[in-house]
C-alpha positions in Angstrom: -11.2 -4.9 5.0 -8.5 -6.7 6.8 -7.3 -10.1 4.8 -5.6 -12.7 6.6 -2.5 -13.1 7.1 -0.3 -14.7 3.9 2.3 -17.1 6.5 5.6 -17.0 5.7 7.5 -19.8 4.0 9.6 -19.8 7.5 9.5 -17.9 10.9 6.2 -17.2 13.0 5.2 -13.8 14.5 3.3 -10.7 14.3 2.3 -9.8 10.5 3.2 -6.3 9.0 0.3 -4.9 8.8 0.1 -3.4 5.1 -2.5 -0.3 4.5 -3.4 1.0 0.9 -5.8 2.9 -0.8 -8.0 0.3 -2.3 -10.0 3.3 -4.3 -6.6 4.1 -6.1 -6.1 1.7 -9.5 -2.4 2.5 -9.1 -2.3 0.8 -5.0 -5.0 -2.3 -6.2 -2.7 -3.1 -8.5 0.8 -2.9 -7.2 -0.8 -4.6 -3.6 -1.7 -7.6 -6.7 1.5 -8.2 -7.2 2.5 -7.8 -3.8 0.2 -10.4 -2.6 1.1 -12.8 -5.3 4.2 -13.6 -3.6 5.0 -15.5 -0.8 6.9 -13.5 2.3 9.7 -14.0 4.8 7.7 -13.0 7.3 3.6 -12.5 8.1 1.9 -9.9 6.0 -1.7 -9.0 6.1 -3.6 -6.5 3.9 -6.1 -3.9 4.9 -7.6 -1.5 2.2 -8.5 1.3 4.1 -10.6 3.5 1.4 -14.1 2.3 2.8 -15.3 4.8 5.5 -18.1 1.8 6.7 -15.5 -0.4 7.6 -13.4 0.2 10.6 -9.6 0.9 10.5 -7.7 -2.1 11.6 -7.4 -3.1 15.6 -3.9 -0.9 16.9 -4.5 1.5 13.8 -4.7 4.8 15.7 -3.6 8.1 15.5 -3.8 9.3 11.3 -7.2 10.1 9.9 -8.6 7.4 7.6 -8.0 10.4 4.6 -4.5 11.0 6.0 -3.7 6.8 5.7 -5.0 7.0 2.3 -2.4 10.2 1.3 0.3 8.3 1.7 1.2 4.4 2.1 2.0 3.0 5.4 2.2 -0.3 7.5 2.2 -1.3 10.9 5.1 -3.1 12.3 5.1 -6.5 14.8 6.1 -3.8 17.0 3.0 -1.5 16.3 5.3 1.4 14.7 4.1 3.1 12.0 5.5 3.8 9.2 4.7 6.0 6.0 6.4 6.5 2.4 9.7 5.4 2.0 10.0 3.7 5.1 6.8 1.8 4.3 7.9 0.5 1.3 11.3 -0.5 2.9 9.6 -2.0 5.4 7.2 -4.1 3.3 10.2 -4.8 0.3 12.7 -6.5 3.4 9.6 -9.1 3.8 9.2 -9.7 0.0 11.2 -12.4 -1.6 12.6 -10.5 -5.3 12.5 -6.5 -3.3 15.2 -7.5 -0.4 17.5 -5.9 -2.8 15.6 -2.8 -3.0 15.4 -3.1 0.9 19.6 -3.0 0.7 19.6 -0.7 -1.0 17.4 1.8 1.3 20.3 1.3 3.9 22.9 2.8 2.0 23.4 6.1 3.5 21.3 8.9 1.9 19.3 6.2 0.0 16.4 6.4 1.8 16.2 10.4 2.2 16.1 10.3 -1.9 13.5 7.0 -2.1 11.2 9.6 0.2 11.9 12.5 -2.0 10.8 10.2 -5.0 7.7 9.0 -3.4 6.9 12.8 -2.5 7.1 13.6 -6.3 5.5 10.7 -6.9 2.3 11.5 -4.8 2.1 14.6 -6.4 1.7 13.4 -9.9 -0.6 10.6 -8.7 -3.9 11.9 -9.0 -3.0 12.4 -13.1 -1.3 8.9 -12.9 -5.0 7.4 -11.5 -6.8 9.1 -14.0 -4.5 7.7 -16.4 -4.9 4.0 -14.3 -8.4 4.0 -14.6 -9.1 5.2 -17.9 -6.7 2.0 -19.3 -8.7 -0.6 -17.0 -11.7 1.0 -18.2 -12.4 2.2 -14.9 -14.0 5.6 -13.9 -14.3 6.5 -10.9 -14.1 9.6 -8.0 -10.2 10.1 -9.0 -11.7 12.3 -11.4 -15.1 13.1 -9.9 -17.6 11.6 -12.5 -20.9 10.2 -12.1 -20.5 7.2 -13.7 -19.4 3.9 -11.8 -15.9 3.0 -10.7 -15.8 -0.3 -12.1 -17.6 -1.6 -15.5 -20.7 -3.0 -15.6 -20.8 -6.5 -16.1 -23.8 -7.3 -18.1 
């Protein structure tokens, strides 16, 4: 599901189209806190973990399972751009993570923020496990039978 756009608190344009795993406890939650804030420049939000919605208009090219590997966004420009350069991407527009968008420019930085996220998505299916069993949640991260969310009774 595509949300719309959160308007920037100055400057029009095309959003930056951000794409996470809405199946993955660890992406709902940091995209929460992402969403909670208000940009520098259009942002809109599309889980793409539900295979009966479509993938976003311009969203062509990775697999829907391949876009839920890793984190990307689309730029105004319709580039797009996984890992690292996602993140940097996404941080530049946030007001409190320009600094973490700096930093990404200092030679090298970025080549070692990719190498972290690699390591990162390698330990992530044990870190959603984790997630979910805090929230309460179980879900297909670990391939049970019960339900992904609680019951509400």
């Amino acid at each position: 599901m595509v949300n719309k756009p959160i308007k920037p608190s100055d400057g029009e344009g095309a959003p930056l189209l951000v794409l996470y795993d809405g199946s993955c406890p660890l992406c709902r939650r940091e995209i929460g806190i992402y969403r909670d804030l208000r940009p520098n420049a259009p942002l809109c939000f599309a889980d793409v973990s539900d295979p009966a919605l479509p993938l976003p208009d311009g969203v062509s090219g990775p697999t829907r399972a391949q876009l839920m590997a890793r984190f990307h966004v689309r730029t105004a420009d319709g580039q797009l751009l996984s890992g690292a350069a996602a993140f940097l991407a996404l941080w530049a527009a946030l007001p409190g993570w320009h600094w973490l968008a700096r930093l990404g420019r200092v030679p090298g930085a970025a080549w070692a923020m990719e190498r972290a996220y690699r390591l990162f998505l390698r330990l992530r299916p044990r870190l959603q496990r984790w997630a979910a069993r805090l929230t309460g949640e179980v879900s297909a991260v670990d391939g049970s039978d019960t339900p992904s969310r609680p019951e509400v009774k």
